[in-house]
ZAMARGU-4260 file (C-alpha; in steps of 0.2 Angstrom, whole numbers, plus 5000, padded with zeros to 4 digits):
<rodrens>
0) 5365/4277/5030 | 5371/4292/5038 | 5371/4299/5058 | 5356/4311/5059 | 5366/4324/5066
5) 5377/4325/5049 | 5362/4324/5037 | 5356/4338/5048 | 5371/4347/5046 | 5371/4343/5027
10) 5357/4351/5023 | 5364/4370/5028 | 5355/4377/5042 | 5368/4373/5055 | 5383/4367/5065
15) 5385/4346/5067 | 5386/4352/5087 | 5370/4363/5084 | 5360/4349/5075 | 5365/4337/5091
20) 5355/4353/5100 | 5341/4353/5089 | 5340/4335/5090 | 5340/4333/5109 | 5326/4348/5112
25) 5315/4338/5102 | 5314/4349/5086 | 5319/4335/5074 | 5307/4322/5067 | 5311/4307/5058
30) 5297/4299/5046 | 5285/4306/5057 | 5293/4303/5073 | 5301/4313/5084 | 5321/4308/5083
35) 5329/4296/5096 | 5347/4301/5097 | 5361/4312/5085 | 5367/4297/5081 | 5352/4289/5073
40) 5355/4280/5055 | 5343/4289/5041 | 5343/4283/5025 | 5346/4300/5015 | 5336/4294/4997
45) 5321/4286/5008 | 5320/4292/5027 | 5308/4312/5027 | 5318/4320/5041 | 5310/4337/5048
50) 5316/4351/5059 | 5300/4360/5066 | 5290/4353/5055 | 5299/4358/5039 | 5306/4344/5029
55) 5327/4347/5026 | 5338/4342/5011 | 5356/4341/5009 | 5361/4355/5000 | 5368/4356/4980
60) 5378/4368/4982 | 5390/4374/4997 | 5394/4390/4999 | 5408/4399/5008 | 5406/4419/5013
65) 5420/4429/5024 | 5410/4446/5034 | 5417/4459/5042 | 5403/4460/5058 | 5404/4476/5063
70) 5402/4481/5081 | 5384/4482/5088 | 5377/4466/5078 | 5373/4449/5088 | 5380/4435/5080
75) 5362/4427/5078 | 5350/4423/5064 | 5331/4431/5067 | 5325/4443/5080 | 5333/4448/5096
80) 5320/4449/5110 | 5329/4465/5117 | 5327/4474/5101 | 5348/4472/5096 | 5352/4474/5079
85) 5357/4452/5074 | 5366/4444/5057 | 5348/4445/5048 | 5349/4464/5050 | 5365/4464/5044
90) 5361/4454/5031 | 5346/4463/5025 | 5358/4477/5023 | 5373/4471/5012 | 5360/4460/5003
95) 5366/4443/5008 | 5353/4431/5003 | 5361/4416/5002 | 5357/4402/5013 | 5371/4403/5028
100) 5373/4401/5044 | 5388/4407/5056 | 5401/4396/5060 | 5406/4405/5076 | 5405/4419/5084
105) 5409/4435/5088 | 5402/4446/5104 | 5389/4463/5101 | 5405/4472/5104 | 5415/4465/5095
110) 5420/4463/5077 | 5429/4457/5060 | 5431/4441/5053 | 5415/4430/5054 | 5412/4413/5042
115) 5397/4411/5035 | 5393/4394/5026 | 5378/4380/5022 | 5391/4368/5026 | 5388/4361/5041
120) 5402/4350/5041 | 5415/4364/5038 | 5406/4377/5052 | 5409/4360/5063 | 5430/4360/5058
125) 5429/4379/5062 | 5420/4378/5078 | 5424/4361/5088 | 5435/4362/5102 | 5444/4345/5098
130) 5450/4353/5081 | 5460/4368/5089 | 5458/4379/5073 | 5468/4393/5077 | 5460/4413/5078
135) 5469/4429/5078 | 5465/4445/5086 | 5471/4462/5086 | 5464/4472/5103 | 5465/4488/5109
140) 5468/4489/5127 | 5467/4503/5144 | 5482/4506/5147 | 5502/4505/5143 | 5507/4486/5144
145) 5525/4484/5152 | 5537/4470/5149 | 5533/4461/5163 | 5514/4460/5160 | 5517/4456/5142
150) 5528/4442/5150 | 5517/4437/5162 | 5504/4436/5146 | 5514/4425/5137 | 5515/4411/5151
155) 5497/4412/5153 | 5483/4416/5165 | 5470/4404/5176 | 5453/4408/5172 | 5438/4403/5179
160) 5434/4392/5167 | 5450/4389/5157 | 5470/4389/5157 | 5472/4401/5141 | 5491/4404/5137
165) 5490/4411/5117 | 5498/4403/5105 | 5506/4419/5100 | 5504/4437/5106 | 5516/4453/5100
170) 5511/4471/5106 | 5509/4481/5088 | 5512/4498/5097 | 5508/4508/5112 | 5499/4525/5114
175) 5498/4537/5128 | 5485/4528/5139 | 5482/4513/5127 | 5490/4496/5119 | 5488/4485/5105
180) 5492/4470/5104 | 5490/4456/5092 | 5485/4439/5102 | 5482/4421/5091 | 5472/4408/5102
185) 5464/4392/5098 | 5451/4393/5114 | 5430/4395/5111 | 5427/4399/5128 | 5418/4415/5128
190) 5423/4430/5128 | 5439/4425/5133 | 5450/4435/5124 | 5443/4451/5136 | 5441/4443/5151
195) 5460/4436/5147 | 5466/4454/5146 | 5456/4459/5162 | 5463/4448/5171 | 5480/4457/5169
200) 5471/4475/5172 | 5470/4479/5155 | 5452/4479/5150 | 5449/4478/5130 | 5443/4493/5121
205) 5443/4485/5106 | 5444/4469/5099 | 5443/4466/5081 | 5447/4445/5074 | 5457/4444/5058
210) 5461/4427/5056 | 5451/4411/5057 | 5462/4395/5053 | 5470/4400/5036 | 5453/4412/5031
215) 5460/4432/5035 | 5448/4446/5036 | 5461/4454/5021 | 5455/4472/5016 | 5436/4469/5019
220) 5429/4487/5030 | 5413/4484/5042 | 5400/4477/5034 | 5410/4470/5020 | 5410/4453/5013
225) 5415/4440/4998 | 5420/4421/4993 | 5431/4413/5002 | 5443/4405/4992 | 5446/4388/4988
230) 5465/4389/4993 | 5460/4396/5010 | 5446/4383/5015 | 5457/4369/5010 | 5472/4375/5020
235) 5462/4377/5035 | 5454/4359/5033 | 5472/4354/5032 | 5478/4361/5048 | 5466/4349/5056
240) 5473/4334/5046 | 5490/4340/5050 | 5488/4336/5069
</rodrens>
């Protein structure tokens, strides 16, 4: 006997945290019934559990994908009511056809690494706020920061929703009427990472993820993607285990 939530999450169409959604709005069906609770027992050899009417599996085989998102893609699967270009676009494009999902996000404007998996236990590690996967970003900003606002960045800021002080940030170099800086947090509040450089006057320009846990984006250009690698996934797990 397993929860419901992880059989959900087993069989590769989402997050553990996303299947507790699903569950909750009344999407999920257990022999017929409509499901109680995430933490429902289901017998995975005799229980038919459905999600809108389609009956789900666990998956055979797992699969673990690393994508450059570029900027202008929402990090959603299907249709985007306003017309905005989502993942199934991109998808369509670079001729992923594999059965993922993203385990994360990344904003419209933003871009670079972005995990895709069918492992719903995995996309869970990546995501939950408990497991304090570390993320690395490199961003563009307005603006010449001095040595006492990159000072004042390290300490951290009060947000309206958060305390975010990085758990490393460097400036890489500094243009006329811009900076770039390299910032590694472990928040999922969103958009944080702009909203923590407006904060200091220096809105971003650009903001590009390289690292997720032990996963880097590498050489991959926009649009790019490939296997992530055994060694990676495993060392990411084990940052978690490590705490």
């Amino acid at each position: 006997m397993v929860r419901l939530n992880k059989f959900i999450a087993s069989s590769g169409c989402c997050s553990r945290r996303k299947a507790d959604e699903l569950i909750l709005a009344g999407r999920v069906s257990v022999n017929g019934k409509p499901a109680i609770h995430p933490g429902q027992q289901v017998d995975p050899q005799k229980d038919v559990v459905e999600l809108d009417g389609k009956r789900i599996k666990p998956v055979e085989k797992k699969i673990y994908i690393k994508l450059y998102k570029p900027r202008g893609y929402l990090t959603a699967l299907g249709k985007d009511r306003f017309g905005r270009k989502t993942l199934t676009d991109l998808f369509k494009e670079k001729g992923i056809d594999f059965p993922v999902f993203p385990a994360g996000r990344l904003d419209y404007d933003s871009e670079g690494l972005l995990i895709l998996t069918n492992d719903g236990e995995f996309a869970n590690t990546l995501m939950h706020p408990s497991k304090k996967i570390p993320k690395t970003y490199v961003v563009q900003v307005k603006g010449r920061v001095n040595l006492e606002k990159f000072n004042s960045m390290r300490k951290g800021r009060k947000l309206e929703d958060t305390f975010l002080k990085p758990d490393d940030i460097k400036i890489l170099k500094k243009g006329k009427n811009d900076t770039w800086l390299e910032i590694t947090i472990h928040s999922g509040q969103k958009r944080v990472v702009r909203r923590f450089m407006s904060s200091f006057g220096h809105p971003v320009k650009r903001l590009i993820r390289t690292k997720v846990g032990r996963i880097e984006l590498g050489n991959l250009k926009p649009g790019m993607w490939e296997k992530i690698s055994d060694n990676e996934r495993k060392r990411t797990i084990n940052l978690v285990s490590r705490k």
